[in-house]
C-alpha positions as CSV (number, residue, x, y, z in Angstrom):
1,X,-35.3,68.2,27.3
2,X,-33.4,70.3,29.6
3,X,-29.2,69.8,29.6
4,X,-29.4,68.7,33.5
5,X,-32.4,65.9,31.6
6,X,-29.5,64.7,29.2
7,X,-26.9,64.2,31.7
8,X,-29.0,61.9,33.7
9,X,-30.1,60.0,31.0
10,X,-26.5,59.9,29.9
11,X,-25.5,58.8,33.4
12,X,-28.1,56.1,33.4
13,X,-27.4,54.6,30.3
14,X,-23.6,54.3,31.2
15,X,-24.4,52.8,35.0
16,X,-27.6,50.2,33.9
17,X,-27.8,47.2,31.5
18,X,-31.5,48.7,30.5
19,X,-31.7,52.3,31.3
20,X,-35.3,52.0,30.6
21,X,-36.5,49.6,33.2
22,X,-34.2,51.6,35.8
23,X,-36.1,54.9,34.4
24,X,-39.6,53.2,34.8
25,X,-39.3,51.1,37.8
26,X,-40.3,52.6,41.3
27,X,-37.8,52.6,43.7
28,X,-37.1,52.8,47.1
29,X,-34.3,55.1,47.0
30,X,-37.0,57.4,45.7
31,X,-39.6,57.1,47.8
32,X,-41.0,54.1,45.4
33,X,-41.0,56.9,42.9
34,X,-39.8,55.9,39.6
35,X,-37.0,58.4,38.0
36,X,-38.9,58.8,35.1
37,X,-41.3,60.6,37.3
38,X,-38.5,62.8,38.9
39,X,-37.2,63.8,35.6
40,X,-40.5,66.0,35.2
41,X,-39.4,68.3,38.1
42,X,-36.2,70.6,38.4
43,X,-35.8,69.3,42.1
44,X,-36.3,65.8,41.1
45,X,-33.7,65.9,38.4
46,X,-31.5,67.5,41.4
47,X,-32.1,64.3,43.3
48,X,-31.5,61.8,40.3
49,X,-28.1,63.6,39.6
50,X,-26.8,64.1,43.1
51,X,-28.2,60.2,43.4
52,X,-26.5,59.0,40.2
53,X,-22.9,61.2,40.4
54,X,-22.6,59.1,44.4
55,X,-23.1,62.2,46.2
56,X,-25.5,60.5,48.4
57,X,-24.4,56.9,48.8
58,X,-22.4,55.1,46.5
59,X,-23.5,54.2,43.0
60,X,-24.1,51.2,42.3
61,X,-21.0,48.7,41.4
62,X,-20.8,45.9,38.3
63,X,-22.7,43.2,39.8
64,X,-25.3,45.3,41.9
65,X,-26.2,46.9,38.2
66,X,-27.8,43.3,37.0
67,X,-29.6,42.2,40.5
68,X,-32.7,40.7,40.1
69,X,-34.9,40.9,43.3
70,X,-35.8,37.4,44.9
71,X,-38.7,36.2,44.0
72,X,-41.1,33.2,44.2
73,X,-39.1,31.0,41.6
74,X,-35.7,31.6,42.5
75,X,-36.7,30.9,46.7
76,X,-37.8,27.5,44.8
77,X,-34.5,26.8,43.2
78,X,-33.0,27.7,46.9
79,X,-34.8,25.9,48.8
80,X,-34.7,22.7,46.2
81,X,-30.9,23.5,46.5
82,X,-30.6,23.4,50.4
83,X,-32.8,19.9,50.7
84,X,-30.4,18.4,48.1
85,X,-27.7,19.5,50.2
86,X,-29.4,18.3,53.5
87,X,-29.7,15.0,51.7
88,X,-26.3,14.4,51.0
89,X,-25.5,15.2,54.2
90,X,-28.0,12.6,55.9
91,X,-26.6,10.0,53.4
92,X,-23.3,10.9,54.7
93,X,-24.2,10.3,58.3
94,X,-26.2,6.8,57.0
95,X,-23.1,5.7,56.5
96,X,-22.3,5.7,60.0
97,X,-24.7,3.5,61.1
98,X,-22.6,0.6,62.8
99,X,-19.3,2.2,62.2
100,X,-16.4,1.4,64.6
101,X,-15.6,2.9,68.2
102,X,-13.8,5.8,67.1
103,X,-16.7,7.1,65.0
104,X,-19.0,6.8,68.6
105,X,-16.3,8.6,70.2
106,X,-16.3,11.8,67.7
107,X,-19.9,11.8,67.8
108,X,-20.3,11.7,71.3
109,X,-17.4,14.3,71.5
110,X,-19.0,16.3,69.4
111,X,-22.3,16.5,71.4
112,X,-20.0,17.2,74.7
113,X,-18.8,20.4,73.1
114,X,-21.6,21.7,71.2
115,X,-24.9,20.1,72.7
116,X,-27.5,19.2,70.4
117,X,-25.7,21.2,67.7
118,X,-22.5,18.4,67.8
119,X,-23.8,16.6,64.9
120,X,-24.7,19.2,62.6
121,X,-21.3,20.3,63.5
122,X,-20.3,17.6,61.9
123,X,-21.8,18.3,58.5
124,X,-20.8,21.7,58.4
125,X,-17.6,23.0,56.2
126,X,-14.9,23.7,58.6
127,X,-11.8,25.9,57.9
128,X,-9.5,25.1,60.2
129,X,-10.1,21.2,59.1
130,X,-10.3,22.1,55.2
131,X,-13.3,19.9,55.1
132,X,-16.3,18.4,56.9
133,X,-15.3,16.7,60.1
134,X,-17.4,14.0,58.5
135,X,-15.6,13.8,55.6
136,X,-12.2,13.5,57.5
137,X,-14.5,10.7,59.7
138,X,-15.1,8.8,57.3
139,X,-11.3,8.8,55.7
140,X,-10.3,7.6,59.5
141,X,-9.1,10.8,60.5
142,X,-10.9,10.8,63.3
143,X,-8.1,11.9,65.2
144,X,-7.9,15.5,63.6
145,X,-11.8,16.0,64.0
146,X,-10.9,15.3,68.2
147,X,-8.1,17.0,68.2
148,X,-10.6,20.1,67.1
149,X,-13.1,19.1,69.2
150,X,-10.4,19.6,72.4
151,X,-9.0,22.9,71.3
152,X,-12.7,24.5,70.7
153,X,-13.8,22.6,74.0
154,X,-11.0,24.5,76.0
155,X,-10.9,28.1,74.1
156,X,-7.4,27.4,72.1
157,X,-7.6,29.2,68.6
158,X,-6.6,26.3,65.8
């Protein structure tokens, strides 16, 4: 192995978890060639070094060193995530059903200022509230969640 050979491989082992898989695995950065396979040229091992010493982008940092692309299973686990979420929320709003006057009134606020959207609006973390508007609904804060409502209605930062 050349000395240029050794510094890669010494490079690679300090940046990656498992130099080998990053050695053996195509990539794109490479033309979905794997380095192993640039290693057996002088101009690939050119590329790999000038690639691995950030001379052509920026290496990669601590947590981009253990991705793992997405795949079938883990858009299962989100997906299974995001209905459970959806699902609290639409118990949340259940609990609406025959709620008093001032509930109506943020709802039909709500749908005033952001159409269709008003009620997922509703669901939806918020910032300036530090909480759902629901969840400040359904504590009787109701007030707050208008008071919102009016400042995003007429264009005043909160």
């Amino acid at each position: 192995m050349t000395q240029m050979a050794d510094e890669i491989r010494t490079l690679i082992a300090d940046l990656y978890d498992d130099p080998e898989d990053f050695l053996k695995r195509p990539h794109l950065w490479f033309g979905g060639r794997s380095p192993d396979e640039l290693l057996a040229t002088e101009a690939g091992q050119f590329a790999l070094l000038k690639f691995l010493r950030g001379e052509d982008h920026v290496p990669p940092i601590e947590t981009d060193r253990d991705f793992k692309p997405y795949t079938a299973a883990s858009t299962g686990d989100l997906v299974d995530q995001a209905i459970a979420r959806l699902e609290a929320q639409i118990e949340q709003l259940r609990t609406l059903k025959g709620a008093g006057p001032e509930i109506a009134t943020v709802m039909e606020r709500a749908q005033e200022v952001f159409g269709e959207r008003g009620l997922s609006w509703l669901v939806r973390p918020n910032r300036v509230l530090q909480a759902t508007p629901l969840d400040l609904m359904t504590q009787g804060k109701t007030d707050r969640v208008l008071q919102l409502l009016g400042q995003i209605e007429h264009g005043i930062s909160a």
